[in-house]
Structure formats: structure tokens, C-alpha cells
C-alpha positions in Angstrom: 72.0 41.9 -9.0 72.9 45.0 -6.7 69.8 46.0 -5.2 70.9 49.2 -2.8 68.4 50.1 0.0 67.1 53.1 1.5 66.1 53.4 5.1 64.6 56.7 7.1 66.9 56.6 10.0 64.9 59.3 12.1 61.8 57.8 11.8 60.9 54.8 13.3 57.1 55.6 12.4 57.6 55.5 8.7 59.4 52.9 6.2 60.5 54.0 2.6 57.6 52.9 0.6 56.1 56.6 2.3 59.4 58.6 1.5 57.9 61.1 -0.8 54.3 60.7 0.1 53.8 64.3 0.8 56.2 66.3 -1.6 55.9 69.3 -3.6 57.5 69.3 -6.7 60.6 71.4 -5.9 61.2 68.6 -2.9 60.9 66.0 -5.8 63.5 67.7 -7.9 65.8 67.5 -5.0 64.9 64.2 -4.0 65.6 62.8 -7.2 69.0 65.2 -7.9 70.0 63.2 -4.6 69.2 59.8 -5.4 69.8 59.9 -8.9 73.6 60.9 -8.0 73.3 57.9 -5.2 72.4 55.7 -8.1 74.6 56.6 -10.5 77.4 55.9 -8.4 76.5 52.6 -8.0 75.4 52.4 -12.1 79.2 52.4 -12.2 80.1 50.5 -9.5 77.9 48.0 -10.7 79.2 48.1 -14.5 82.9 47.4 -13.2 81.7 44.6 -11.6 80.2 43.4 -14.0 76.6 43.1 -12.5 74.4 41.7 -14.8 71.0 43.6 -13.2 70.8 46.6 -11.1 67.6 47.6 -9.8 67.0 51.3 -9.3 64.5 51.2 -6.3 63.3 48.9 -3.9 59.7 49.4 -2.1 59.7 52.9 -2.8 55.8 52.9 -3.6 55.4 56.9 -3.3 58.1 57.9 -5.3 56.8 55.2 -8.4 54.5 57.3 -9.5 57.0 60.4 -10.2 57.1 59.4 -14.0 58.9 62.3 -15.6 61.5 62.0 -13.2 62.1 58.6 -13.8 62.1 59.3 -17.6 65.2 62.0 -16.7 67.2 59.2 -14.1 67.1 55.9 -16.4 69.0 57.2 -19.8 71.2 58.4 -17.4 72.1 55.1 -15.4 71.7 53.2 -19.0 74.4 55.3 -19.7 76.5 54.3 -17.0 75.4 51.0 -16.3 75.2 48.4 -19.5 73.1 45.3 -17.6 69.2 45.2 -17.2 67.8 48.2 -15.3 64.9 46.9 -12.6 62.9 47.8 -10.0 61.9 46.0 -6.8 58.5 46.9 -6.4 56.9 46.2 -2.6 55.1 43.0 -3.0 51.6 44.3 -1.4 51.1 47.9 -3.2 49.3 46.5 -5.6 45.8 44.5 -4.4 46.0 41.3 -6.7 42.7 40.4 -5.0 40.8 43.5 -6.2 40.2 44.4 -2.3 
């Protein structure tokens, strides 16, 4: 699998599950326009290697709620990209304990 990570590099107060947490919608368009062209680049990447998975985000809890724009991205990296599609969801967004 070829998991690629995101990091805020100027902000030692925040991690990526916030990236997002606060965006309008234009900054959502960009933000995705951005990563969707990061991810597509490794969609390929990944296909000539021959990856059998690539997941498409890891611990980005704020921007897993952006459904439509997720509905755009993955046709496009199925496209590109012929192994499974996944995510890496941050192990303690969701409350398992109902607390």
C-alpha cells in the first residue's frame, strides 16, 4: 500500500486531522484542486508500480466529512489508479465507547 502523508509544517499547534476545520467552501475547492492533483500523481505512481492499495487520506478527520468533493476526486484516481482505493481513518475520531 502507498499511504502518502500530510503534515502542517508551520504549525506546531495543530496536526492534520484539523486541516480544514474552519473552511469556507471556496477554501475547500482549493484545497481539494491541490490535493486531488497531489493524489493523482501518486494514483499513477502507484499504478506503475504496481501497488495493490492506495489509500487517499490518512487522519484527515475535518476534511472526511467534505462528501461531494470526495465524490469528484475518487473517479478520478480510479481512473488512474486500478488497485483498491482506501482511506486511513484516525483511530480515535470515532468514540467506540459511546463517550
Amino acid at each position: 500500500m502507498l499511504k502518502p502523508h500530510i503534515d502542517l509544517i508551520v504549525d506546531d499547534e495543530h496536526w492534520r486531522g484539523d486541516i480544514g476545520a474552519n473552511f469556507t467552501e471556496s477554501q475547500w475547492v482549493d484545497w481539494f484542486q491541490s490535493y486531488g492533483k497531489m493524489l493523482s500523481h501518486y494514483a499513477i505512481l502507484a499504478d506503475s508500480w504496481k501497488v495493490e492499495m492506495l489509500s487517499v487520506s490518512c487522519e484527515l478527520i475535518a476534511v472526511s466529512s467534505q462528501d461531494a468533493h470526495w465524490r469528484q476526486l475518487v473517479p478520478i484516481l480510479r481512473s488512474l489508479f486500478k488497485g483498491k482505493l482506501v482511506s486511513s481513518a484516525n483511530w480515535g475520531h470515532l468514540d467506540s465507547r459511546g463517550g
